[in-house]
N, C-alpha and C positions, 0 to 999 in steps of 0.2 A: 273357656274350658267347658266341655260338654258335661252335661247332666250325667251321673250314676245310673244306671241301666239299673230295674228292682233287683236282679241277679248281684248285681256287686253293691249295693244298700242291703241286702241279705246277708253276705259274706261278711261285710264290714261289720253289721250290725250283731254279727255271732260271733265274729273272732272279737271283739271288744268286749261281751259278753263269758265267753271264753277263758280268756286273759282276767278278766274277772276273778269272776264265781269256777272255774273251770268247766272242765266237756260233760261229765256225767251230772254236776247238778245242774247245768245252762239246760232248760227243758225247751224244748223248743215252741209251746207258749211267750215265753219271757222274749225270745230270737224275735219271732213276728209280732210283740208289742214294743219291743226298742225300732223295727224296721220298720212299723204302719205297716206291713202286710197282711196279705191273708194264706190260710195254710194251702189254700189251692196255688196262690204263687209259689209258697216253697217246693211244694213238692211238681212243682210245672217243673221247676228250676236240679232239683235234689231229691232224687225217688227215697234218701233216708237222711237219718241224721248223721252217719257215718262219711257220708258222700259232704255236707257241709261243712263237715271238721275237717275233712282232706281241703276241699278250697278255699276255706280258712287260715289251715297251714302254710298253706301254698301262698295263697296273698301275706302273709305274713315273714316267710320264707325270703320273697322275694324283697319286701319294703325293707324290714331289717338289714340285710346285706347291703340293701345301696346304699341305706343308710351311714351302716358301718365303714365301709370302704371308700364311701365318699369323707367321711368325714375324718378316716385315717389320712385319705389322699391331703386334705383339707389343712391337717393338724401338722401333716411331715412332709418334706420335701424331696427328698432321697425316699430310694425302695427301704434302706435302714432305717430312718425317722420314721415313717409310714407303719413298718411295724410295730416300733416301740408307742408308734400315737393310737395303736389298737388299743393300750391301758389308758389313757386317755378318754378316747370315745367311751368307752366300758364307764370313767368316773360320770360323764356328760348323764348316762343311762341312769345309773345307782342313784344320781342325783335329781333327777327326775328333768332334767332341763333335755332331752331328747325330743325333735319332732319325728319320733320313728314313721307313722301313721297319717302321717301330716302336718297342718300346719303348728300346730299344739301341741308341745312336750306333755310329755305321757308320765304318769305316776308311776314308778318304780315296781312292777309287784312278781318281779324272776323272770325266768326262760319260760315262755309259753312251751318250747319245743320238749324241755324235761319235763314240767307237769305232764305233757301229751304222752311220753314213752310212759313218763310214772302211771298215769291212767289205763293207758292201753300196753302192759308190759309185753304181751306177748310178741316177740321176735318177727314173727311171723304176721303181725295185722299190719295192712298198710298205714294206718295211722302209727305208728310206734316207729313203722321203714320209713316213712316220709322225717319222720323228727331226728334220726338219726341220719338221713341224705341232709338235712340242714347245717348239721355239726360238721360232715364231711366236706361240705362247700367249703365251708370258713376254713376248715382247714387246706384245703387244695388250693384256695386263693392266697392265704396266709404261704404255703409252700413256693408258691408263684416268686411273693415279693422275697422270700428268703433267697430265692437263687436271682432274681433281679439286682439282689443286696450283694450277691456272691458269698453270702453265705455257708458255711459249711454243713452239710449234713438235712438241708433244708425241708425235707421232710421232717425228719425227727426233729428238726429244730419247730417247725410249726406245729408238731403234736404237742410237745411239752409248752408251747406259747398257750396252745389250747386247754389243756389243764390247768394253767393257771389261771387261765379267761374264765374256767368250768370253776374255779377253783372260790374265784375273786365272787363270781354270780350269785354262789350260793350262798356263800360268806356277807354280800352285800345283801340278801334277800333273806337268809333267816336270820341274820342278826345287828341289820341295820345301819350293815358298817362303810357309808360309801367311801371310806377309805380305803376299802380293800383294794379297789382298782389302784391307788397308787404304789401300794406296797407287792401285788401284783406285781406292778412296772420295774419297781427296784430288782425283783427276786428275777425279771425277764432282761435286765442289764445286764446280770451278772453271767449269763447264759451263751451274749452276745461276745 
C-alpha cells in the first residue's frame, strides 16, 4: 500500500482532531502537531482553515458510507435484510467496535456531520451544505435498496429510516445508550 501524501496525513490528521475536540476549538496548531507538519505545508495544501474542514468532511463523507453500506451489505442478504441491518451497523458504531477510518474501531463520540451543521449553522456556508449532502446520500442510497426491496413508498420509507438513524445517534451519543440502535431497528420493523 503506498505511503499518505502530507495532504492526506493532514486531512486525516484534522478530521481525527475534528471528530474530537470539534472545528472551531481544533486550532490549527494542534492539526500540524498531530500531522508533523509544518504551517507552510498546510497552507501549500489549504489556503484556510475553512478549506481543511471541507476535505475533512469529504474524506469522512466518503469512509463512513462505505463503511456503512458495506457492512449493511455485509449484515443482510436481500435489499430488505440490508436495510433493517442499517440498525445493526449503527449498534457496531455506538459500540465503538466500528473500523470507520481504518483498521481500528473508533470511539463512539456522534455524527461529525451534525456537530459540522451545529458549528457552522448557516444554510448557506459550504461546510453546513457539505454535512447536509452527507445525510442526503444515505438517504438516496437507503431509497435505492428500499425499491430494490420493492418496497412501498421508498423514499418516504428511507426518510423516516433516517430519522430513526438521526434519532438512534443522538440518543446513543448524549446519552450513552448503544441500545438505541436496536430499539431503532424494532420501531424500523414495524414500518416495514
Amino acid at each position: 500500500m503506498a505511503q499518505p501524501s502530507r495532504r492526506e496525513e493532514l486531512v486525516e490528521a484534522a478530521l481525527l482532531l475534528f471528530m474530537q475536540d470539534g472545528f472551531h476549538a481544533t486550532g490549527i496548531a494542534a492539526v500540524l502537531a498531530k500531522a508533523g507538519l509544518s504551517k507552510m505545508t498546510l497552507y501549500h495544501h489549504f489556503p484556510s482553515k475553512d478549506e481543511l474542514i471541507l476535505a475533512a468532511l469529504e474524506l469522512r463523507d466518503v469512509r463512513f458510507r462505505d463503511w456503512l453500506f458495506g457492512r449493511m451489505q455485509a449484515l443482510g442478504g436481500t435489499p430488505r435484510a440490508q436495510v433493517l441491518a442499517l440498525f445493526d451497523a449503527l449498534g457496531e458504531w455506538f459500540r465503538g467496535e466500528a473500523a470507520i477510518m481504518g483498521a481500528v474501531p473508533e470511539k463512539f463520540v456522534g455524527c461529525t456531520f451534525v456537530k459540522a451543521a451545529a458549528e457552522y449553522s448557516d444554510l448557506a456556508d459550504p461546510i453546513h451544505h457539505l454535512a447536509a449532502e452527507h445525510k442526503k446520500r444515505i438517504a438516496e442510497t437507503l431509497a435505492e435498496l428500499c425499491r430494490r426491496a420493492n418496497l412501498p413508498e421508498p423514499e418516504r420509507l428511507a426518510r423516516r429510516f433516517c430519522l430513526l438513524k438521526e434519532g438512534a445517534t443522538a440518543d446513543a451519543h448524549m446519552g450513552g445508550d448503544s441500545a438505541a440502535a436496536a430499539e431503532a431497528k424494532q420501531m424500523a420493523v414495524t414500518l416495514l
